[in-house]
DOVO-695125 format. One record per residue: residue number from 1; residue in three letters; x, y, z of N, C-alpha, C in turn. Coordinates in pm, whole numbers. Example, Ala and Ser with C-alpha at 12.3 -4.5 7.8 and 13.67 -1.06 7.14 Angstrom:
<pt n="1" res="ALA" n_xx="1319" n_yy="-569" n_zz="780" ca_xx="1230" ca_yy="-450" ca_zz="780" c_xx="1320" c_yy="-330" c_zz="780"/>
<pt n="2" res="SER" n_xx="1285" n_yy="-225" n_zz="708" ca_xx="1367" ca_yy="-106" ca_zz="714" c_xx="1290" c_yy="3" c_zz="787"/>
REM end
This chain:
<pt n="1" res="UNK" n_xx="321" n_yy="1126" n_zz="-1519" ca_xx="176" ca_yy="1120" ca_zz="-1517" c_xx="124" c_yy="1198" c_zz="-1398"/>
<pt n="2" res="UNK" n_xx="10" n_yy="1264" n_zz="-1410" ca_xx="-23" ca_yy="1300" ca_zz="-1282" c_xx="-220" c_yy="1269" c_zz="-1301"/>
<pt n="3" res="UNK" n_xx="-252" n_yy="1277" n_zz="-1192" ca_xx="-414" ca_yy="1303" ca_zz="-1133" c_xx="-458" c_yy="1375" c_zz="-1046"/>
<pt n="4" res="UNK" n_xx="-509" n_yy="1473" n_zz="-1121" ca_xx="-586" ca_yy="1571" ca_zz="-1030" c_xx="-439" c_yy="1666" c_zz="-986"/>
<pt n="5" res="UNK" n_xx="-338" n_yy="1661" n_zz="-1106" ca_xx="-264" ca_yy="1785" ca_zz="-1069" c_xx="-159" c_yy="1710" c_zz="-930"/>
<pt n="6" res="UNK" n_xx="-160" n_yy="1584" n_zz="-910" ca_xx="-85" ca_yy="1515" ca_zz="-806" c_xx="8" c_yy="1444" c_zz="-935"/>
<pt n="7" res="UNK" n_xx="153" n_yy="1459" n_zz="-869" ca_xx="234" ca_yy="1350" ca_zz="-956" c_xx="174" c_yy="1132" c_zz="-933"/>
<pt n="8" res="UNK" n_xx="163" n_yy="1076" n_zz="-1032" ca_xx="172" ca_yy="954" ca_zz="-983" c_xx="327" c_yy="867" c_zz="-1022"/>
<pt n="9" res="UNK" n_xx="339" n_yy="834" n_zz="-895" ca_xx="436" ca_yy="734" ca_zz="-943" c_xx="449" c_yy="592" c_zz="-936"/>
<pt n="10" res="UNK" n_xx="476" n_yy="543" n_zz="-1044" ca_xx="533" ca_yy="414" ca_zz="-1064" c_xx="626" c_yy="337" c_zz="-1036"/>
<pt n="11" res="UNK" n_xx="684" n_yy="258" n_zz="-1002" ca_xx="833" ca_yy="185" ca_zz="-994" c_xx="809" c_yy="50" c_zz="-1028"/>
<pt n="12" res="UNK" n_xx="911" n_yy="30" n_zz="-1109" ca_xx="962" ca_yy="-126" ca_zz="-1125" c_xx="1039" c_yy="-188" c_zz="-1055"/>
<pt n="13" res="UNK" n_xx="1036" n_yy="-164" n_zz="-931" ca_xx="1185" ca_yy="-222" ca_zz="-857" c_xx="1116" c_yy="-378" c_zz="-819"/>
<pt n="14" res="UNK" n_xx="1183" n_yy="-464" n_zz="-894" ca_xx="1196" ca_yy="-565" ca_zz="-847" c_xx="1197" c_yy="-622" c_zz="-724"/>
<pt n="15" res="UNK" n_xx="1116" n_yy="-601" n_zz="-642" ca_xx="1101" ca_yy="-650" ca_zz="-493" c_xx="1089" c_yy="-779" c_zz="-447"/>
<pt n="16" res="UNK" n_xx="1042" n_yy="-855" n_zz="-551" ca_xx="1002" ca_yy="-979" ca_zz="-471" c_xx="1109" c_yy="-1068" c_zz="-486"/>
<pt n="17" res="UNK" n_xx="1208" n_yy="-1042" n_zz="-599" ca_xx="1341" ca_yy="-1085" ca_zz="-622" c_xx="1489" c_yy="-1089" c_zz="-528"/>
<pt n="18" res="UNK" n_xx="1435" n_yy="-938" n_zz="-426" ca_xx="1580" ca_yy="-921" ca_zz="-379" c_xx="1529" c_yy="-972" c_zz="-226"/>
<pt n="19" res="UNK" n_xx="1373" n_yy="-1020" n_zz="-158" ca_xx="1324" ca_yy="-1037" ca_zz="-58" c_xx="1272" c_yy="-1176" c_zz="-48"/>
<pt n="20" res="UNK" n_xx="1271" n_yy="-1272" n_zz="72" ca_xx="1138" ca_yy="-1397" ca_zz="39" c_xx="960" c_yy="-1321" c_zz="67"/>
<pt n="21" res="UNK" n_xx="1029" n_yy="-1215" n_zz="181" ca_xx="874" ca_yy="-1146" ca_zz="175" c_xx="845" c_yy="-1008" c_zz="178"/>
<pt n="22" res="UNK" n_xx="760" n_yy="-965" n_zz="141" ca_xx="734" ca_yy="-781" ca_zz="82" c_xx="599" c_yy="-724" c_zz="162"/>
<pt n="23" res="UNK" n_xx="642" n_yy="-664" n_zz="263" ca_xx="567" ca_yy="-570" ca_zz="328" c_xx="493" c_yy="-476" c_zz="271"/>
<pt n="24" res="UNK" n_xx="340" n_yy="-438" n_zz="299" ca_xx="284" ca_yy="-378" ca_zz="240" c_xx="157" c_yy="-298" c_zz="287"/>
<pt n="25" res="UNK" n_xx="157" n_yy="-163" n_zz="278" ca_xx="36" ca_yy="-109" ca_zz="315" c_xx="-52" c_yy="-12" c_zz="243"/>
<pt n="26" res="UNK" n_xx="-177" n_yy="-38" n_zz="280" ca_xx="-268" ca_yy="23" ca_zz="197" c_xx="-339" c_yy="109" c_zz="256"/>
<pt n="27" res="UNK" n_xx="-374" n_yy="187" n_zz="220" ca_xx="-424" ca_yy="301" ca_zz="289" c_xx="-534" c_yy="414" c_zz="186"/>
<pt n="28" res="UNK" n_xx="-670" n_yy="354" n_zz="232" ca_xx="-779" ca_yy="430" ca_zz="137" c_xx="-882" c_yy="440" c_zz="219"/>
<pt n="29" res="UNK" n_xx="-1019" n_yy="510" n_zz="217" ca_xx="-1149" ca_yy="486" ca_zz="309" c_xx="-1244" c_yy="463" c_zz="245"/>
<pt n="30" res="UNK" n_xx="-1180" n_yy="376" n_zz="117" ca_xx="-1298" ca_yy="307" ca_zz="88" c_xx="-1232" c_yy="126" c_zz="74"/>
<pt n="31" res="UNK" n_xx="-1361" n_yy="58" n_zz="150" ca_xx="-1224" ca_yy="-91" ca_zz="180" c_xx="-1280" c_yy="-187" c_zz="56"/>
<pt n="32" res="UNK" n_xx="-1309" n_yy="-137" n_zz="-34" ca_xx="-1326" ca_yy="-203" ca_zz="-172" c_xx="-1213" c_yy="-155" c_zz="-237"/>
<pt n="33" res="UNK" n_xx="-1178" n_yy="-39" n_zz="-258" ca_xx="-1084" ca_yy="-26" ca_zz="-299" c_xx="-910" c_yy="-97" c_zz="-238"/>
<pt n="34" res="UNK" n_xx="-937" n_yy="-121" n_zz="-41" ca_xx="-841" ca_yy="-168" ca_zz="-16" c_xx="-830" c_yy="-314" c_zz="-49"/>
<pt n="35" res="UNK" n_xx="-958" n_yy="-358" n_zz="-62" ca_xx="-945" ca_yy="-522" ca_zz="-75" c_xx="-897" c_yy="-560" c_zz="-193"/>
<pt n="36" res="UNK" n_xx="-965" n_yy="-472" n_zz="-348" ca_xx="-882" ca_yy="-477" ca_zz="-452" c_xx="-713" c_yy="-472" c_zz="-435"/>
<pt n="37" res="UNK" n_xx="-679" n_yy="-400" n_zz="-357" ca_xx="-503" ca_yy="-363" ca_zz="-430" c_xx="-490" c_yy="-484" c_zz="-311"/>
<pt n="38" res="UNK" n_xx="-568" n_yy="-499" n_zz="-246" ca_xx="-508" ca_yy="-599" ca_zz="-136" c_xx="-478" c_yy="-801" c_zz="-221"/>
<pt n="39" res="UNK" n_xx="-613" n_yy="-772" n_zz="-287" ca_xx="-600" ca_yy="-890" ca_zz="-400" c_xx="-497" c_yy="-914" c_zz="-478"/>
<pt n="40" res="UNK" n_xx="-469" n_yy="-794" n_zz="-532" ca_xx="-351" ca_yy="-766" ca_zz="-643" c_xx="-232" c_yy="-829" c_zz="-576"/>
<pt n="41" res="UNK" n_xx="-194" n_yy="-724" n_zz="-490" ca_xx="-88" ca_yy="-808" ca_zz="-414" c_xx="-22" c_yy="-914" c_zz="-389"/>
<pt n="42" res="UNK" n_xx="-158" n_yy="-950" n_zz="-323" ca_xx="-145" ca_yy="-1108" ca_zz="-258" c_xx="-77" c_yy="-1209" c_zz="-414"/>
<pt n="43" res="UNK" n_xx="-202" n_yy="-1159" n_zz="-482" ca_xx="-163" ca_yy="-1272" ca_zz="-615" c_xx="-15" c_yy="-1236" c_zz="-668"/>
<pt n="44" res="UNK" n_xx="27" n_yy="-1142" n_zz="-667" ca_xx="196" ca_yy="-1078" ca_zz="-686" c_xx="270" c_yy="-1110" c_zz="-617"/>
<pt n="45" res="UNK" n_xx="270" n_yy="-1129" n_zz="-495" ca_xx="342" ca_yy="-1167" ca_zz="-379" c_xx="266" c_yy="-1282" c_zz="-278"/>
<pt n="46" res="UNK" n_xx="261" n_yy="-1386" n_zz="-287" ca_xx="171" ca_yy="-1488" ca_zz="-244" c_xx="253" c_yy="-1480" c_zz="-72"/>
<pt n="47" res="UNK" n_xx="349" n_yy="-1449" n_zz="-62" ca_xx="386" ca_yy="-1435" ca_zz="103" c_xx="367" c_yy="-1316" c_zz="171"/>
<pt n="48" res="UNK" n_xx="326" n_yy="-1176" n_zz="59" ca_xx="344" ca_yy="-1073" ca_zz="129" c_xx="252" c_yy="-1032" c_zz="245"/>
<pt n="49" res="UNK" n_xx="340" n_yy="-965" n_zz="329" ca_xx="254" ca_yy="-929" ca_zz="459" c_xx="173" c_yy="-800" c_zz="416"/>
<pt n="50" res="UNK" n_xx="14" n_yy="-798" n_zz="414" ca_xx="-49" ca_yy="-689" ca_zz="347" c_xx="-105" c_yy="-638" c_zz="478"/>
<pt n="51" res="UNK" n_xx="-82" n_yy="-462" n_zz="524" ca_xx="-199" ca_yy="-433" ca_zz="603" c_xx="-243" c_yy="-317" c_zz="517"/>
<pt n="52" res="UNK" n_xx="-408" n_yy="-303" n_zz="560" ca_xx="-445" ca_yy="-174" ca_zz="511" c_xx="-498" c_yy="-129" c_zz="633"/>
<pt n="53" res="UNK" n_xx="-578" n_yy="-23" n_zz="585" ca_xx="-653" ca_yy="48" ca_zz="741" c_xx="-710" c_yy="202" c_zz="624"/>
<pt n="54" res="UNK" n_xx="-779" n_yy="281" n_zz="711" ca_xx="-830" ca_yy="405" ca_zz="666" c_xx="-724" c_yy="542" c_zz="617"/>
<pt n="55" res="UNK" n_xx="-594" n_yy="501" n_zz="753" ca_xx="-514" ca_yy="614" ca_zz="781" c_xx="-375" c_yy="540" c_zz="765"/>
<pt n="56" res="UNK" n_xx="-258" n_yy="595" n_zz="725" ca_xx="-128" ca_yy="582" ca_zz="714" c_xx="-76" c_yy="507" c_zz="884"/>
<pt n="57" res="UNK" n_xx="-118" n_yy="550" n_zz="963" ca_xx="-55" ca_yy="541" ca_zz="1098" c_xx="-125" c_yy="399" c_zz="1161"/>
<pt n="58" res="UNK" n_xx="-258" n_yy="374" n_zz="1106" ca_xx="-299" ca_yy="270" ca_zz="1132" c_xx="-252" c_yy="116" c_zz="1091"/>
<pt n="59" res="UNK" n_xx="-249" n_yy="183" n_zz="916" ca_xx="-192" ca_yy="57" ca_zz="842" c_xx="-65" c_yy="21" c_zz="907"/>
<pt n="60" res="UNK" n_xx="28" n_yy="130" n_zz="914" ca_xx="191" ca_yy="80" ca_zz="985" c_xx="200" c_yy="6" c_zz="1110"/>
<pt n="61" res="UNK" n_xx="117" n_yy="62" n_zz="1195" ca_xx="72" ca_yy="-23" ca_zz="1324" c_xx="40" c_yy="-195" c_zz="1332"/>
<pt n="62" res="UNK" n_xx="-18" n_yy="-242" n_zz="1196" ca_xx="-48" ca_yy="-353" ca_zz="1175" c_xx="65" c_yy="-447" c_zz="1138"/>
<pt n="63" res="UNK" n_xx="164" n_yy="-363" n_zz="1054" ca_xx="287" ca_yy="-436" ca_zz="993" c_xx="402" c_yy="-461" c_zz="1091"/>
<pt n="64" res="UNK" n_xx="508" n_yy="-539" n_zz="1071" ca_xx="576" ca_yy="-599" ca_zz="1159" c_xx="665" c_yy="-532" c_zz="1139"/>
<pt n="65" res="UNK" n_xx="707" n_yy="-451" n_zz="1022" ca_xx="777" ca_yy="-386" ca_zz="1032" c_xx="812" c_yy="-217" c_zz="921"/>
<pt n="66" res="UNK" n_xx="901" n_yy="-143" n_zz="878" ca_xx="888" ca_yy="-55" ca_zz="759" c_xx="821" c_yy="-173" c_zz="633"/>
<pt n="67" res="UNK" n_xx="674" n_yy="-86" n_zz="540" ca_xx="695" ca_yy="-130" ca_zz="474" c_xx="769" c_yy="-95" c_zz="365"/>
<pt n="68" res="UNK" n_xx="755" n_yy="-212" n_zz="286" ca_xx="853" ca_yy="-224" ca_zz="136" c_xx="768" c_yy="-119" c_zz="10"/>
<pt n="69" res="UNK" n_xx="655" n_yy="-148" n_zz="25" ca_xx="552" ca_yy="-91" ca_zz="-50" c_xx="417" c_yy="-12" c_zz="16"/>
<pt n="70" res="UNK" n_xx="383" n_yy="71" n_zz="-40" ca_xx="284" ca_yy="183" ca_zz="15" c_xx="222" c_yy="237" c_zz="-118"/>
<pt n="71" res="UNK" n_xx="81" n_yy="143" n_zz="-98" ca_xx="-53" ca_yy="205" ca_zz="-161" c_xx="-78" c_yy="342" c_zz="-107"/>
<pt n="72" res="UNK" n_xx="-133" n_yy="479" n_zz="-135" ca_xx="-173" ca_yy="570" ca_zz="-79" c_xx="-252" c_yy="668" c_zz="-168"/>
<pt n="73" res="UNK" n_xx="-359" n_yy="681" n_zz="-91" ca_xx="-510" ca_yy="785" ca_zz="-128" c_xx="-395" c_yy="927" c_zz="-31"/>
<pt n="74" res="UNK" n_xx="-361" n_yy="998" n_zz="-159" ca_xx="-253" ca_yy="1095" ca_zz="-97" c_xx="-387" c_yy="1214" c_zz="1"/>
<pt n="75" res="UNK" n_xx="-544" n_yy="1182" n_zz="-14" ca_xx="-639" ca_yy="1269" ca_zz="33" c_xx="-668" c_yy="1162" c_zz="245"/>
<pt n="76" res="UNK" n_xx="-646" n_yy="1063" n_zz="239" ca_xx="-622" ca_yy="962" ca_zz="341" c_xx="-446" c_yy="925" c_zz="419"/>
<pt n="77" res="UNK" n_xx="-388" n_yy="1020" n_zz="419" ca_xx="-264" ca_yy="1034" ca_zz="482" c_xx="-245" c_yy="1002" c_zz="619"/>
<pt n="78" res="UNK" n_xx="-361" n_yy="1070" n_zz="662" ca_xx="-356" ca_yy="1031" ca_zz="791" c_xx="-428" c_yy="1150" c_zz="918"/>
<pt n="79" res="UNK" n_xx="-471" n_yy="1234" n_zz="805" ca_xx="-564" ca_yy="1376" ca_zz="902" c_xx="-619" c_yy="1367" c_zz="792"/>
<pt n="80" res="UNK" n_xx="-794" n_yy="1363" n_zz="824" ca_xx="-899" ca_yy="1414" ca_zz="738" c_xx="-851" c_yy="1567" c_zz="676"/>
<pt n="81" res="UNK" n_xx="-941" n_yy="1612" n_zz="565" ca_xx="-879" ca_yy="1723" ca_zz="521" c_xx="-986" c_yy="1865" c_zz="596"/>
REM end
């Protein structure tokens, strides 16, 4: 699949199976959109540690550690364009 000529990808990897908790960051500049996937989550993973933020470097800063999962606005990486 792609958008806008960007590949999207999907995965099924079973995460919440092989972990008790699933790290996670989101990363968009619009925080409706982060609070949505942030919702999603939560209800998917009721322990997961969720950060978001505007920029890639921010969200990681928040988490305790690599995350497991990474939401990403591939246009919000982490340098305006």
């Amino acid at each position: 699949m792609t958008r806008d000529g960007l590949p999207i990808r999907v995965s099924s990897v079973p995460v919440a199976q092989t972990k008790d908790s699933v790290r996670c960051a989101i990363v968009d500049d619009h925080p409706v959109v982060r609070q949505g996937v942030r919702s999603l989550l939560e209800a998917t993973w009721p322990n997961a540690e969720v950060a978001d933020a505007e920029s890639l470097p921010a969200a990681l800063d928040k988490l305790s550690g690599a995350p497991d999962i990474v939401v990403l606005d591939p246009w919000r990486a982490g340098a305006d364009p």
